[in-house]
C-alpha positions, 0 to 999 in steps of 0.5 A: 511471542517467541517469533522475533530475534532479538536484536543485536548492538550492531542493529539498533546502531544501524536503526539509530543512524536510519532515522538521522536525516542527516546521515542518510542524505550523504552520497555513497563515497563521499563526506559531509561537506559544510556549508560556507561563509561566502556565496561564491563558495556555496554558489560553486557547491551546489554547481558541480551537484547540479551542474548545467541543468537547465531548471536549476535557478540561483538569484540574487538578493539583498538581507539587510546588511548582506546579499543572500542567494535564492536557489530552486529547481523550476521544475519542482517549484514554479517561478511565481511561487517563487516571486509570491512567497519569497521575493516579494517578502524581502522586498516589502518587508519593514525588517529589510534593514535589519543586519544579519551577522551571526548564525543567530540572526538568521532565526530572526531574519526568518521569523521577520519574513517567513514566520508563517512558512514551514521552514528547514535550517541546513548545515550541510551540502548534501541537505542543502542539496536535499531540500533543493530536490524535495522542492523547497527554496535555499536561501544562503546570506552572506557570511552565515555558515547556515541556509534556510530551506523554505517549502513553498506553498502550492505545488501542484498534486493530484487532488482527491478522488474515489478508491478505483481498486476498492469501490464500495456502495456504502462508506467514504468515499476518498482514496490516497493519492501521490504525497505523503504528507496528505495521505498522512493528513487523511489519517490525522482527520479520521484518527485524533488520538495524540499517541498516532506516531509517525516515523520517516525515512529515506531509501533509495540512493538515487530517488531518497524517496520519503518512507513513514512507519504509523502506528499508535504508540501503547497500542502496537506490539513492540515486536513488531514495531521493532521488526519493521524499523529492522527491516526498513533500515536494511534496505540497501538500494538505488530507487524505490518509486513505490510501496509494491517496491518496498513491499518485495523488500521486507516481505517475510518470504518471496516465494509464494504466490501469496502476499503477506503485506496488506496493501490499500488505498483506502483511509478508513482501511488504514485507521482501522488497521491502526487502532487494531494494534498495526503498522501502516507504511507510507510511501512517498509517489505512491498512492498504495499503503502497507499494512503489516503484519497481515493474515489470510483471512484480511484478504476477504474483509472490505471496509464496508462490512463494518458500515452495513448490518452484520447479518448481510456483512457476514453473508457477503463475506461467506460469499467471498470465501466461496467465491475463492474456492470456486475460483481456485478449483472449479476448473480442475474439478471439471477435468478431473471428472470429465476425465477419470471420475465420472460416476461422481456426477449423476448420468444423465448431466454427463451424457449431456456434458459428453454430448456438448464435447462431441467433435472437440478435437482436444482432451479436456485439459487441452480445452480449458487450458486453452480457454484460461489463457485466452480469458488471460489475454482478455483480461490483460488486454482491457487492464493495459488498454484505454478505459473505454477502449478496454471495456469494450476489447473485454466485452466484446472480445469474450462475447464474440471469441466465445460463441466462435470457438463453439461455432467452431468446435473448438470448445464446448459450451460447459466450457465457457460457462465453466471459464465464465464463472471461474472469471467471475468469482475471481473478481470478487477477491477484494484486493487484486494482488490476492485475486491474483494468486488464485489466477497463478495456482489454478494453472498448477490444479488443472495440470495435476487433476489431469494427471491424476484427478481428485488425487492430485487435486487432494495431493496440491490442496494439502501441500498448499495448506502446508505451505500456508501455515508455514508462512509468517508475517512479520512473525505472525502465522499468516493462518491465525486466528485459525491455525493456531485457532484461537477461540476468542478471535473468531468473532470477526473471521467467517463471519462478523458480530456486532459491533459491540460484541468485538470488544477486543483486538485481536490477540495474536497481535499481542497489542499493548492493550487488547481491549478496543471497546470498554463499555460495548452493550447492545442496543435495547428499547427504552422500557415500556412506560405504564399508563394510567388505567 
């Protein structure tokens, strides 16, 4: 593949130093300030960090031979926890009298009373003060230039639920939520493979949010693995509070209406993706995973065609493409005819379409404009309003201004069955960012197919398709298989074939091993046993 530039010294240093931990805690401006031998030092440290919030919590202590120093943020951790996990150890503990002396004796001070726990040493303020933010318990012993971060078990977190975005009849049924390290798990579960890599970074200067990079090590084109850890570790920002934030961050071009980065909150979706030979980004405080790179037609792919016969999976996602198409250009179509071509309809449908417009006061495109924005304003309306509440503003609202505005004269019934439809078909776009594109460049055909009909609406289709296979994702033609058209990619585009006729991954992925099933056969009955006459 000749789509990557290679990369220079400077940035593989720069990658280098994006996966230390250490090196990216550090605030912008200052140095790395080690941790001291006495407590009143490390006291005074994290003081001025912190300052005078009121959920910063220092207690004391005693470790054998020396006094040691709990600090925690209630906020993040709560008390009990605190008490459960770690006070009440150091208190009942047989090792309790054991001294400690030496930064060495603090592995085995660990080991005595947390050896089941995950833990973290930290050398360092700023990690001091990181694992205080991430939620973890600092212990700081007398004497010891080192702290022991302990994470505390059983801080609250959404529990798992149903996909809202991406409901499917037939399939699992389980959603990522918030925390990293169990949408991570939901993952490990479904895929056991020990060569599942996970790589973590910190972005953002004032939110450190935890980033991680999935992808299965021998199957995942270098390239491309290579291009989103570039990516990531030129980020230069304040805050990121979730992957959509990210995502406008490394997205391949900005100005386009589509996106070129897959986003799912479903596990399978995922794993998926991963054994196909792509890179999944995790974001921590999102429920919403990436997946890159990503071509135009994963938009019209759902989980569940691969959970149902092939025959009704492929008329489903015919159906899709249909439903984009409509979605798209119905509307212009209807004004473009209604005002230049009207000899491409038969006679008598027009009579009746010019019948149902007589005593509309606006021009055609006036009309559906009108009604394309007012379907906007419904369907905003339900999103950002209470569930129950917005069901029935969507409902209702469509029900009740439709049949006024004809009443009215405003506008006509095609109208609003032209607007119906449209609305319909845009919803069955699987993924909503995508659907969302669709809504933005039909605006652009209605005003182009009433300035010059068809032509415009052949003059906007061209430059689209222009556009579209101009576009890459993460070196990838977002058009591929189908421009450049690749023969043997097409068994999972338009349509998909059995399962164990895909015995390939896709190969303008360049995977490092483009065979997924090695021993794929058809089904076939068991041959017919002959019988004694």
């Amino acid at each position: 593949m000749n789509f990557f530039k290679k990369w220079s010294s400077s940035e593989q240093t720069k990658f280098h130093q994006s996966q230390t931990t250490s090196e990216e805690l550090v605030p912008e401006g200052e140095k790395k300030t080690g941790l001291k031998n006495h407590l009143e030092q490390n006291r005074s440290l994290l003081q001025q960090v912190f300052g005078d919030t009121s959920d910063f919590h220092i207690e004391k202590v005693y470790t054998g031979n020396r006094e040691g120093l709990v600090c925690y943020l209630e906020s993040m951790v709560k008390h009990s926890l605190i008490s459960e996990q770690i006070m009440k150890p150091l208190s009942q503990s047989s090792f309790k009298q054991k001294p400690i002396n030496k930064v060495k004796d603090l592995d085995d001070f660990r080991k005595s009373f947390f050896g089941g726990i995950n833990f973290h040493f930290a050398n360092y303020k700023h990690e001091a003060v990181w694992h205080i933010l991430s939620g973890c318990a600092v212990i700081f012993i007398e004497g010891i230039t080192k702290a022991l971060a302990i994470e505390i078990n059983g801080t609250e977190s959404r529990a798992i639920t149903e996909p809202t975005t991406q409901t499917i009849v037939r399939g699992p049924k389980d959603a990522f939520v918030e925390d990293i390290n169990t949408n991570i798990s939901l993952v490990r579960r479904r895929l056991k493979n020990p060569r599942l890599r996970f790589e973590t970074y910190h972005i953002g200067k004032d939110t450190l949010t935890s980033v991680n990079i999935g992808f299965i090590e021998g199957t995942v084109n270098e390239e491309i693995i290579a291009e989103v850890r570039k990516r990531i570790s030129r980020i230069d920002i304040n805050a990121i509070f979730d992957s959509g934030n990210l995502e406008e961050l490394i997205t391949d071009k900005t100005f386009t209406p589509f996106p070129t980065i897959y986003s799912t909150e479903r596990p399978d979706t995922v794993t998926s993706n991963l054994i196909e030979g792509k890179v999944a980004i995790f974001v921590g405080g999102s429920p919403f995973i990436l997946l890159v790179p990503t071509v135009f037609t994963d938009f019209f792919e759902v989980s569940e065609d691969y959970y149902v016969h092939f025959f009704l999976a492929s008329f489903l996602r015919i159906i899709r493409y249909m439903a984009f198409l409509i979605a798209l250009l119905l509307p212009s179509f209807y004004v473009a005819i209604m005002t230049f071509h009207h000899e491409l309809i038969p006679t008598r449908l027009f009579f009746s379409l010019a019948a149902q417009r007589e005593g509309v006061p606006f021009p055609t495109v006036v009309e559906v404009l009108l009604m394309e924005i007012t379907f906007e304003f419904l369907r905003e309306a339900g999103a950002r309003m209470p569930r129950a509440v917005g069901q029935t503003i969507s409902i209702v609202g469509a029900l009740v201004i439709g049949q006024a505005a004809v009443e009215a004269g405003i506008v006509s019934n095609a109208m609003i069955i032209i607007v119906a439809i449209t609305g319909i078909c845009n919803y069955v776009s699987p993924v909503y960012n995508f659907g969302s594109s669709s809504r933005l460049l039909r605006f652009l055909f209605i005003f182009f197919s009433a300035l010059l009909g068809f032509y415009g609406i052949i003059l906007i289709v061209m430059l689209l398709v222009a556009h579209l296979v101009s576009l890459r994702s993460f070196g990838i033609p977002y058009l591929a298989p189908v421009a450049p058209f690749i023969i043997e990619d097409q068994d999972d585009v338009f349509v998909r074939f059995p399962i164990w006729g895909a015995r390939k991954r896709p190969s303008y992925l360049n995977t490092g091993s483009p065979i997924k099933s090695y021993d794929a056969k058809s089904p076939s009955p068991p041959p017919k046993r002959r019988t004694d006459s």
